[in-house]
C-alpha positions in Angstrom: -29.7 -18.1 1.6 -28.8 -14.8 2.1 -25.9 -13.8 4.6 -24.5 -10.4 5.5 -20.8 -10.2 4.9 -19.0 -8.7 7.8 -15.5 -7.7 8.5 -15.7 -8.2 12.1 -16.4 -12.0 11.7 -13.0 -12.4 10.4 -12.0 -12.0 14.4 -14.9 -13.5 15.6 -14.8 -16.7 13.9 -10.8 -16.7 14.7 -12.0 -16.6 18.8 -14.1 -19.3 18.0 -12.0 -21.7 16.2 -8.5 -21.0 17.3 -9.2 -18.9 20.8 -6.1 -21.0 22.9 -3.8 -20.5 19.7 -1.4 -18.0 19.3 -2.1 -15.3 17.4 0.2 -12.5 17.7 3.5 -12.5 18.3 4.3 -8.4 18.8 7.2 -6.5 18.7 7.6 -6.3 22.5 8.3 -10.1 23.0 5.1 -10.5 24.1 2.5 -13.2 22.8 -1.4 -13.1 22.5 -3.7 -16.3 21.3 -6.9 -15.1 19.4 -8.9 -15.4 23.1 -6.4 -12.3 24.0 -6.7 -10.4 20.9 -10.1 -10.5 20.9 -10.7 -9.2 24.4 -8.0 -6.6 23.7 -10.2 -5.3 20.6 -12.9 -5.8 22.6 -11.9 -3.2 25.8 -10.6 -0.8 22.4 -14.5 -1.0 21.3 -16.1 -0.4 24.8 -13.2 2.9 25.4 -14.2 4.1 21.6 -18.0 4.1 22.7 -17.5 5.6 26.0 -15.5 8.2 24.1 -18.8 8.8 22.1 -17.8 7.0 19.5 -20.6 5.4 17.4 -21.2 3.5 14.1 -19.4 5.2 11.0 -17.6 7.8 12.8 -13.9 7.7 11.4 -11.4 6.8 13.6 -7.8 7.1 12.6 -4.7 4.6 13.5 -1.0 5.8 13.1 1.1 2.6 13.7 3.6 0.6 12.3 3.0 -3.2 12.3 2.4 -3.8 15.7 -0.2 -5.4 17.8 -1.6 -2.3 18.8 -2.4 -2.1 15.3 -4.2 -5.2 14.8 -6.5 -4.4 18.5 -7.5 -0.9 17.2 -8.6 -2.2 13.3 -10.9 -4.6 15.3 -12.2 -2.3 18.2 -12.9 0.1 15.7 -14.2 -2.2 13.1 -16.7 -3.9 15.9 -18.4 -0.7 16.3 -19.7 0.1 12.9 -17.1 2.9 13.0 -14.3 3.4 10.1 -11.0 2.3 10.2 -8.9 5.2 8.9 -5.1 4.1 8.7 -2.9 6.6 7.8 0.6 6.5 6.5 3.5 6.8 8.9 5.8 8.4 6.3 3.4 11.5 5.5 4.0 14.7 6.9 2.3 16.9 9.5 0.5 18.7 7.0 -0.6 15.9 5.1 -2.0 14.3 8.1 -3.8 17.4 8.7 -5.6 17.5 5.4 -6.4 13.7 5.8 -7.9 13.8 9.1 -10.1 17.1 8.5 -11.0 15.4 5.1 -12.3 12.3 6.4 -13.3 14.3 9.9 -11.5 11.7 11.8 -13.2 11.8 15.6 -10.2 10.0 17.5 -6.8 8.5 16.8 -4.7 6.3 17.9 -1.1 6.4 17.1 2.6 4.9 17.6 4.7 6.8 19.9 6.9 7.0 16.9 4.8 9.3 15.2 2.7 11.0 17.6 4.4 13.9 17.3 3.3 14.5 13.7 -0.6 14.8 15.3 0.7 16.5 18.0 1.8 19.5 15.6 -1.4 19.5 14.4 -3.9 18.7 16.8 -5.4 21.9 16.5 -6.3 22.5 13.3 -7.9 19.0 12.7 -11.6 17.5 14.2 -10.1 14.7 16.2 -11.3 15.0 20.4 -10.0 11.8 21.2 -5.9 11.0 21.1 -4.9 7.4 22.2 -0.7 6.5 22.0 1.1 3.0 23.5 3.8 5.1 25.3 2.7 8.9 26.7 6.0 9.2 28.2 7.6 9.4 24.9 5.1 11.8 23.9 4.5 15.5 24.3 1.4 16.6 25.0 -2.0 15.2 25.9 -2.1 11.9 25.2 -4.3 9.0 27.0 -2.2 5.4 27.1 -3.5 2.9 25.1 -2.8 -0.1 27.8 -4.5 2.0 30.3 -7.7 2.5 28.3 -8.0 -1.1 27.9 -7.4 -2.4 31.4 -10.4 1.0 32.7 -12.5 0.0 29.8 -13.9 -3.2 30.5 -15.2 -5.5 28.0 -18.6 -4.6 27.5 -19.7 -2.8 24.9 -22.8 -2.9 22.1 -21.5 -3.9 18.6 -24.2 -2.4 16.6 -26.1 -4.0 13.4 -24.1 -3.7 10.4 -25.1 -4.0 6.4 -22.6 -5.3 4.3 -23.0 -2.5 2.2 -21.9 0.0 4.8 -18.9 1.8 4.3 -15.8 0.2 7.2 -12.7 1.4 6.0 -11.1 4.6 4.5 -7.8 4.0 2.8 -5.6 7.1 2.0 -3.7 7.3 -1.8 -1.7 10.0 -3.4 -3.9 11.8 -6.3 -2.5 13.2 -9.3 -3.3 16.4 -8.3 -0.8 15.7 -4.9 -4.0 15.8 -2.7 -4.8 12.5 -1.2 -8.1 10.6 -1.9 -10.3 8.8 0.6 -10.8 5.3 -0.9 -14.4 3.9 0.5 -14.4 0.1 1.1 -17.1 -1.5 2.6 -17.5 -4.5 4.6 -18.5 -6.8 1.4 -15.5 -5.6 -0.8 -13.3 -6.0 2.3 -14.6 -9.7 3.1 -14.9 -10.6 -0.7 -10.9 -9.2 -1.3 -9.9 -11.2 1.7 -11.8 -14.5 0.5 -9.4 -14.0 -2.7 -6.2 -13.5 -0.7 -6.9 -16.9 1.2 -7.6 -18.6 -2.1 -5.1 -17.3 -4.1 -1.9 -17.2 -1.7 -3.0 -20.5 -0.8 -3.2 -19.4 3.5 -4.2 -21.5 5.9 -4.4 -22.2 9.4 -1.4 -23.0 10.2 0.6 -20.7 8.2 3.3 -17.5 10.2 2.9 -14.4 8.2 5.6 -11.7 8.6 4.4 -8.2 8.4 7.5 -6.9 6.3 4.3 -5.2 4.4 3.2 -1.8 6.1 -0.6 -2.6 7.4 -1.5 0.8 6.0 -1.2 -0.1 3.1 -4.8 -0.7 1.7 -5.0 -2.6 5.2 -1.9 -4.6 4.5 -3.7 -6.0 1.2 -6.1 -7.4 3.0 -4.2 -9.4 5.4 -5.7 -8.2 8.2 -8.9 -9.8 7.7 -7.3 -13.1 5.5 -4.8 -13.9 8.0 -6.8 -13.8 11.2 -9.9 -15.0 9.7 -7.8 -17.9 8.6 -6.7 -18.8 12.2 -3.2 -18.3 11.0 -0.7 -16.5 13.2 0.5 -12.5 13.0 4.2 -11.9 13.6 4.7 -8.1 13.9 7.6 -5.8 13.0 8.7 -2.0 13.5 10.3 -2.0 10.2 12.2 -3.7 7.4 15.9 -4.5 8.6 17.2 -7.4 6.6 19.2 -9.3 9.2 15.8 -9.0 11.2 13.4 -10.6 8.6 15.8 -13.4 7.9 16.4 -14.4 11.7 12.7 -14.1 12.3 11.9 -16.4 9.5 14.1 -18.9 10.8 13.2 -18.4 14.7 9.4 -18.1 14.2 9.3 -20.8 11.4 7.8 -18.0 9.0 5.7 -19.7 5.9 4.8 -16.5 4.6 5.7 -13.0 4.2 5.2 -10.1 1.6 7.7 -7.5 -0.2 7.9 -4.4 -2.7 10.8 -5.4 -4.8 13.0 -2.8 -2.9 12.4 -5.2 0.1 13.8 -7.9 -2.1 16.8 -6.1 -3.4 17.9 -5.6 0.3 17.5 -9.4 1.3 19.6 -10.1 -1.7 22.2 -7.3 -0.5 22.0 -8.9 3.1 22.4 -12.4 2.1 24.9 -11.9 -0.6 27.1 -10.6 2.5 26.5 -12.2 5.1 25.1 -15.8 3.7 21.9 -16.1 6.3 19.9 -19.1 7.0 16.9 -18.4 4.9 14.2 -20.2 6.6 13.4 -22.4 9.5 10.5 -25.7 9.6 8.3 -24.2 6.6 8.9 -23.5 3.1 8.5 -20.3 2.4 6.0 -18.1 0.2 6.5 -14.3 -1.1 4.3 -12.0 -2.7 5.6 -8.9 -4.4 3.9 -6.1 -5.8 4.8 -2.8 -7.1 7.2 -2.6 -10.2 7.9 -5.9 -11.7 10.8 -7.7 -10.5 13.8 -8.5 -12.7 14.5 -12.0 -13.4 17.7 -11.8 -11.7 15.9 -11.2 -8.3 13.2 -13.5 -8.9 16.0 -16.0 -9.6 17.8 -15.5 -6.2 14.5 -15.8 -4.2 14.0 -18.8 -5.4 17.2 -20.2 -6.9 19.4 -19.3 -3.9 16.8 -18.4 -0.7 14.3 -21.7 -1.6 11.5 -19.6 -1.5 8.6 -19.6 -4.5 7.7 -15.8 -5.1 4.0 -14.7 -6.8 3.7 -11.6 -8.4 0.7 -10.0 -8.1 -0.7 -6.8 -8.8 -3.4 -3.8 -7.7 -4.2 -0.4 -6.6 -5.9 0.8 -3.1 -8.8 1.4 -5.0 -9.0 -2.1 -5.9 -8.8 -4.3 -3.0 -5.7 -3.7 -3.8 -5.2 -7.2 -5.4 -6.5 -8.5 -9.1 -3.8 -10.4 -10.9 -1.2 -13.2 -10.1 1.5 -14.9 -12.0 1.0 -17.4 -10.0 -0.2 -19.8 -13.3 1.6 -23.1 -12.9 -0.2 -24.6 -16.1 1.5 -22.0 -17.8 5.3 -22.7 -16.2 7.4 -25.5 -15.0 9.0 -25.0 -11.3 12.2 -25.8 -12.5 12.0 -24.6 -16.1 13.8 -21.1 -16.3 10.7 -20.6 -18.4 8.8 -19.6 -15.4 10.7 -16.1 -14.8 8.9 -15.0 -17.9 5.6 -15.6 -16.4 6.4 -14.4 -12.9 7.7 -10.9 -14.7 4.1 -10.5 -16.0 1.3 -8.9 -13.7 -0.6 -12.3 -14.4 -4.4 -13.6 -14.9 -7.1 -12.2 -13.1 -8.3 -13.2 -9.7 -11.6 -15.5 -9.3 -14.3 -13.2 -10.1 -12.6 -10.3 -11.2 -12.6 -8.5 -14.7 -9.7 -7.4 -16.5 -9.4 -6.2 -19.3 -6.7 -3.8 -21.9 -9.0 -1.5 -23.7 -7.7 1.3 -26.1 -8.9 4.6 -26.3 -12.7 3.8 -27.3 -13.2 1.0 -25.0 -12.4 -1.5 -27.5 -10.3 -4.7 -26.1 -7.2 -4.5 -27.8 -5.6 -7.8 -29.5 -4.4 -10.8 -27.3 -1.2 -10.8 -28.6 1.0 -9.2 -26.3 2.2 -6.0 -28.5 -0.3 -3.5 -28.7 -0.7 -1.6 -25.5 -4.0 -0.5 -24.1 -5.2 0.7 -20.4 -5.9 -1.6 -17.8 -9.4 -2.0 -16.4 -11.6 -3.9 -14.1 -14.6 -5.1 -12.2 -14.8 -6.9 -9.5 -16.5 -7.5 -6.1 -13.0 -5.5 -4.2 -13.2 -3.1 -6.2 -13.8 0.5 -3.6 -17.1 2.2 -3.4 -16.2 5.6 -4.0 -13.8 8.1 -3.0 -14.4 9.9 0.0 -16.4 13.1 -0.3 -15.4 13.2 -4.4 -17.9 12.0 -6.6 -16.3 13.6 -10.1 -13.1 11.8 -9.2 -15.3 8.8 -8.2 -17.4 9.0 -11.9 -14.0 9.7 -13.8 -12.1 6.8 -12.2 -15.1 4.9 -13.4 -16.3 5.8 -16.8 -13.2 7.6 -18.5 -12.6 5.0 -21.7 -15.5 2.5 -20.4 -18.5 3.0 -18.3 -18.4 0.4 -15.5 -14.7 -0.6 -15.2 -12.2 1.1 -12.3 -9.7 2.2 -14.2 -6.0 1.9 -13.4 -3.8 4.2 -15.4 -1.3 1.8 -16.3 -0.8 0.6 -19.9 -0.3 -2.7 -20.6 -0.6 -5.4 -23.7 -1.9 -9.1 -23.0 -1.3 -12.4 -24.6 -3.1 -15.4 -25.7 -3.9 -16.5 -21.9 -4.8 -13.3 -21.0 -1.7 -12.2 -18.7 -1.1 -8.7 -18.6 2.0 -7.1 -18.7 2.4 -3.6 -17.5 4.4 -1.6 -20.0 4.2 2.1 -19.0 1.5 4.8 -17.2 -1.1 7.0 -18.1 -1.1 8.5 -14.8 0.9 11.1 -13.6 2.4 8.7 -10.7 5.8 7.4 -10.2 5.6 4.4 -8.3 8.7 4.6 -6.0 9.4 1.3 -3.7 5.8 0.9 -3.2 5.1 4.3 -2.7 2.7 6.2 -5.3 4.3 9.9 -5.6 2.5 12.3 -8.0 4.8 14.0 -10.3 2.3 17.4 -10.1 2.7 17.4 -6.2 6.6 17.3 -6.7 6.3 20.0 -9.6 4.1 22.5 -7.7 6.6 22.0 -4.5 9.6 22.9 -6.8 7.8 26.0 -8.2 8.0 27.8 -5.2 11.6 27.6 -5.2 12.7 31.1 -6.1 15.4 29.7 -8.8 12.7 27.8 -10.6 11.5 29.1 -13.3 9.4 25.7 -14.9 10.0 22.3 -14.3 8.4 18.8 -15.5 8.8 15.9 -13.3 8.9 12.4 -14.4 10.0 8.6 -13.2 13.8 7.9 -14.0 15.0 3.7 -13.6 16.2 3.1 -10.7 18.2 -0.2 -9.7 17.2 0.6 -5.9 13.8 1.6 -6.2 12.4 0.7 -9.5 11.5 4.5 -10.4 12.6 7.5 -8.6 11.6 11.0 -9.1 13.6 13.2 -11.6 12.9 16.8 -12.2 14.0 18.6 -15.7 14.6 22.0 -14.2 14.4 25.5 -16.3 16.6 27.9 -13.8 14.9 31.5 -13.7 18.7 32.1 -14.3 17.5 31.2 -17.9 21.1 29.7 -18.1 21.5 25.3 -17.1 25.6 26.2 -16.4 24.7 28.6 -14.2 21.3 28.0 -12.2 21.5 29.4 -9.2 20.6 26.4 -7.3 22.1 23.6 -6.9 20.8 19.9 -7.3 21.5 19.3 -3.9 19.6 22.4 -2.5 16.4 21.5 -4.3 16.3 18.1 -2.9 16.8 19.5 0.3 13.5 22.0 -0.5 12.0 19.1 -1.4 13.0 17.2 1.7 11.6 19.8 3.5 8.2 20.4 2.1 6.9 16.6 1.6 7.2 13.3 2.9 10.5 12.0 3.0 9.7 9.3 0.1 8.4 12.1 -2.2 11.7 13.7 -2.5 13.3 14.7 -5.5 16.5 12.5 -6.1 17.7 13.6 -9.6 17.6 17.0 -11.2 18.4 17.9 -14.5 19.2 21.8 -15.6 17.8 22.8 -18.8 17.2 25.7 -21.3 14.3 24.7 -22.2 11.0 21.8 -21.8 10.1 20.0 -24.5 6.2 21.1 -25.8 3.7 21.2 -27.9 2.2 24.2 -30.1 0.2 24.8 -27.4 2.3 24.5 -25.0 2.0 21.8 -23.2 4.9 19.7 -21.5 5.8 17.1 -23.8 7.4 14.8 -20.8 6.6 11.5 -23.0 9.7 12.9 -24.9 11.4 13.1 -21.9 10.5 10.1 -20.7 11.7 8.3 -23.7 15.1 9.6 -23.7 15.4 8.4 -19.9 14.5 4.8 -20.5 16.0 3.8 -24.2 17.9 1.4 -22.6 15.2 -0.6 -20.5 12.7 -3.0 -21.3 10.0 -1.4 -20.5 9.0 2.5 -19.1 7.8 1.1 -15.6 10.5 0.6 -13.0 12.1 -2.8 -11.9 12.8 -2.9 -8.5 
């Protein structure tokens, strides 16, 4: 038998099951069971369509993890149209490229960052701007409450193919643009089977968004944990006495962290010796840089919580891997922080493998390093409006295979262990920054005369952004500039997280007789001392 696999079931079959159950407790106090939620999603649907919104027009959400995120992914989704989230830490003019890219037709966004639309509202396609507070907003700006409550419920949810395009997640290229990556409602559904499976939810599980819900639609947990009938407990942020109170008060079971989130638990608890959970054990998933041993160690050793590692990119679902291999580890063997330091086996029906540079698999035997690739039913259609990108992401050692740009070596059981990248990306507490964006944004600096960017270790972060700078001074003792003034440019120009936060003065870069920036040279020099060249948050 053949049935259609469609996001907006995930809801549906939620309402069915669970309708008199809580399902979202939101950041206002207030409490919504899946009956609610649903009719909340449904007015969102019937405002969108009397807005002339139809099946895949893009519609945009700017939100942080509250319930109004959760009602507008679902009203959008429930018309055929494209949920477009952005991310809250870009800038004006990123949000303009994005939105004109993906010729977003309305948005809805947090009263927190409304004003970075606002600045642009001109320049971009959108007709239609929703917020959840217009008094804290300049400009016009129709309330999101009030939409609902003169929408109504009615509206015509449209046929859908499983094939059809339903979400457009935003990542940071290599060439600092951003790329649209295409998911359609049978990646989506198929991803979020996987998450249920392999983080072991169910129904009765409390899931803490400590995880931004941008983020390739909170790795899917917007469609696992509601189609699970499992309950939502939303945040405005990441403050560590926060998290650990609401664990205990809401009897959270499960949560999710970048190891920067972790690091600032341990900080937290270190000082001030919190409760660390309340009627349920807890589960945490962390993603992003490796974790050291030492924090995986506290998490579990000191908080009582069992931690999975798992690993992705937005183009992939985003999840593939997990350490999460207990055949392979004891619980209380200190064995297992070897295995939960790895980015794990592959995920049921998924693909990986570590090719070198012809294709060929490299050796199982966890030295020789290769490039990660895969295939897999979560795996994106295609990037929005790029199909070079699209055919290079897909064919550039192997025909077939998405590949990832890390470089990794694998063992007998086929874990994979990320050992450095063949992208120019510095993955900085969950955050992809391209090193060319940073670099083109610190040659327009008038005391800049050439510069290479690379990832430096960082306790805090796992990598952080370090520039070698040549000063048009021609002399490092005397650039200029100072280091401080070129983060501040930095600062200025980009997102906040993109900023430059270590620069180096020198006479000269490192290159080859061509010419060409040698910055694996300089990347070697600034990690001799670790493990690996990939950051440990």
């Amino acid at each position: 038998m053949y049935k259609p696999l469609l996001v907006p079931e995930f809801l549906d079959r939620a309402r069915t099951h669970y309708g008199d159950d809580e399902a979202v407790v939101a950041t206002t106090g207030e409490r919504f069971t899946y009956d609610e939620l649903g009719e909340r999603a449904d007015r969102f649907s019937a405002a969108l369509q009397e807005r002339g919104i139809e099946k895949g027009d893009r519609v945009a959400v700017l939100d942080p993890n509250t319930h109004y995120h959760l009602e507008a992914a679902y009203g959008i989704m429930q018309l055929g149209a494209i949920h477009t989230p952005l991310n809250y830490r870009l800038t004006p003019d990123d949000f303009a490229y994005i939105l004109t890219d993906a010729g977003v037709d309305a948005i809805y966004a947090d009263y927190d960052f409304a004003e970075k639309i606002e600045a642009i509202r001109d320049e971009v396609p959108t007709e239609t701007f929703i917020t959840n507070d217009v008094d804290a907003v300049e400009g016009e700006w129709e309330s999101f409450d009030d939409v609902l409550e003169e929408a109504g419920t009615d509206y015509d949810r449209p046929e859908m193919d499983e094939d059809e395009i339903i979400t457009i997640n935003y990542t940071s290229g290599m060439t600092g643009d951003p790329k649209g990556v295409c998911r359609t409602h049978r990646c989506e559904t198929i991803h979020a089977y996987l998450t249920v499976g392999h983080q072991n939810l169910s129904d009765d599980d409390v899931y803490l968004w400590t995880l931004p819900m941008f983020h390739a639609n909170g790795w899917g947990h917007i469609f696992a944990v509601t189609g699970i009938g499992a309950k939502h407990v939303c945040t405005r942020g990441t403050d560590a006495g926060e998290i650990f109170e609401t664990v205990r008060s809401e009897d959270v079971s499960y949560m999710c962290g970048a190891p920067t989130v972790l690091n600032m638990l341990i900080d937290y608890y270190e000082q001030n010796e919190p409760e660390t959970s309340g009627g349920a054990d807890v589960r945490l998933a962390t993603a992003g840089s490796a974790p050291p041993e030492a924090t995986i160690r506290t998490v579990e050793d000191e908080f009582g919580w069992y931690m999975k590692h798992v690993y992705g990119a937005t183009e992939t679902g985003p999840l593939i891997t997990t350490s999460d291999a207990r055949r392979h580890f004891s619980d209380d063997s200190d064995d297992r922080f070897r295995i939960k330091k790895r980015q794990g086996l592959a995920y049921l029906g998924t693909e990986i493998r570590v090719v070198d540079e012809d294709g060929n698999d490299v050796p199982r035997d966890d030295e020789t390093l290769g490039e990660v690739v895969v295939r897999g039913n979560q795996i994106m259609e295609k990037y929005w409006g790029k199909p070079e990108a699209t055919e290079e992401a897909f064919s550039d050692r192997i025909e077939g295979y998405y590949h990832m740009g890390d470089l990794a070596t694998i063992d007998e059981n086929g874990m994979i262990a990320i050992q450095d990248r063949k992208k120019d990306i510095i993955i900085s507490g969950g955050e992809n920054i391209s090193s060319i964006e940073l670099e083109d944004t610190l040659f327009d600096h008038p005391e800049v005369s050439d510069v290479a960017v690379i990832p430096a270790p960082s306790d805090e972060w796992g990598e952080t952004p370090k520039a070698f700078v040549v000063p048009a001074s021609g002399d490092p003792n005397e650039p200029g500039v100072t280091e401080a003034a070129l983060e501040e440019f930095t600062r200025e120009n980009l997102a906040g997280y993109k900023t430059v936060h270590r620069v180096e003065f020198v006479k000269q870069l490192p290159t080859t007789a061509t010419g060409k920036v040698q910055k694996y040279e300089l990347r070697e020099k600034e990690w001799e001392d670790e493990e690996r060249m990939v950051g440990q948050g």
